[in-house]
C-alpha positions in Angstrom: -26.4 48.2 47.1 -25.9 49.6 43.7 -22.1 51.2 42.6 -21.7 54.3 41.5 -21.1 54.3 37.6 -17.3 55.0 36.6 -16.7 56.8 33.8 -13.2 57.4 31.5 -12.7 59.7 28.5 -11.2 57.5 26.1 -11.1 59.4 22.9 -11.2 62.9 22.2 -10.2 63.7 18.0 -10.7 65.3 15.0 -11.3 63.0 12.5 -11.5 63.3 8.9 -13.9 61.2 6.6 -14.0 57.6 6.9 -11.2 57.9 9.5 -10.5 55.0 11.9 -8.2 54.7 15.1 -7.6 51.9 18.0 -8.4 52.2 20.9 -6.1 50.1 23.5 -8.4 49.4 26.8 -5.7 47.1 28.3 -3.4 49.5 28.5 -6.1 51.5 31.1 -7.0 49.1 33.0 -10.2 49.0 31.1 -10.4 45.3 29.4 -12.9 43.4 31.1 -15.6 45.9 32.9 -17.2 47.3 29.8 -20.7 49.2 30.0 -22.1 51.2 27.4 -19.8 53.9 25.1 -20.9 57.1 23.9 -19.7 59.2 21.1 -20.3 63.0 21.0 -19.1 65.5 18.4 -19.0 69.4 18.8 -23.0 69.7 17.7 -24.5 68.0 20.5 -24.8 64.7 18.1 -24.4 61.4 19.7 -24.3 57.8 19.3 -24.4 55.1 22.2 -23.2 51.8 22.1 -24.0 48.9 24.9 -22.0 46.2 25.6 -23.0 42.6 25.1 -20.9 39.9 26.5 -21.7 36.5 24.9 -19.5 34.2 27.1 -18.1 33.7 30.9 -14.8 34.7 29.5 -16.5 38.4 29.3 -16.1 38.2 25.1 -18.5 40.1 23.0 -19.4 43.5 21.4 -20.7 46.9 21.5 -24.1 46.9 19.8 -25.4 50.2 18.3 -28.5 51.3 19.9 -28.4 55.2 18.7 -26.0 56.6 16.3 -26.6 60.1 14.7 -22.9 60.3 13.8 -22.3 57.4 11.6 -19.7 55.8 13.9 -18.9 52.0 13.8 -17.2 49.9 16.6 -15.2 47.0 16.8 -14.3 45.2 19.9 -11.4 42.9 20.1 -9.7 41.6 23.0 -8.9 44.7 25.3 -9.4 46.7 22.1 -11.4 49.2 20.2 -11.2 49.9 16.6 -13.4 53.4 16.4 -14.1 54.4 12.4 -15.7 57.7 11.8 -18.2 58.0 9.4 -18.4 59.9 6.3 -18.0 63.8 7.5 -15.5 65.4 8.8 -16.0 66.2 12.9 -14.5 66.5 16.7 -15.2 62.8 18.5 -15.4 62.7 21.8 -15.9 58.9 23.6 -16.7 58.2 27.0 -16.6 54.7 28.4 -19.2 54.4 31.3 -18.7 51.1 33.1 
């Protein structure tokens, strides 16, 4: 029997260029049952990110598999280090797990 996907909202921002901002997962509840994250801006651009755990411990990282909006993610412990890329725009991230 499959289980319904969850989703959470976890960032919604204007960023400017080359902007970055954590992301604290922890704090949510969110550390350990990571799925796939994907960024929208105002546009209808998108970029999607899938999470790869490497180790029992549920360590790993979110690998780019589309990603119109020149976003990069970093992954460590419980948090998310989300840096825009080189345009100005409205982010929005939702965390599907």
């Amino acid at each position: 029997m499959k289980h319904p996907m969850s989703k959470f909202m976890v960032l919604t921002k204007d960023f400017v260029a080359n902007e970055s901002v954590v992301i604290d997962l922890k704090s949510h509840g969110l550390g350990n049952a990571l799925g796939s994250l994907i960024f929208q801006n105002k546009t209808g651009q998108s970029a999607r990110f899938l999470w790869q755990s490497y180790d029992a411990e549920k360590k790993g990282y979110f690998k780019e598999i589309m990603n119109d909006l020149g976003v990069k993610v970093a992954h460590y412990d419980g948090f998310i280090t989300v840096t825009n890329g080189g345009g100005v725009q409205h982010l929005e991230a939702e965390l599907k797990m």
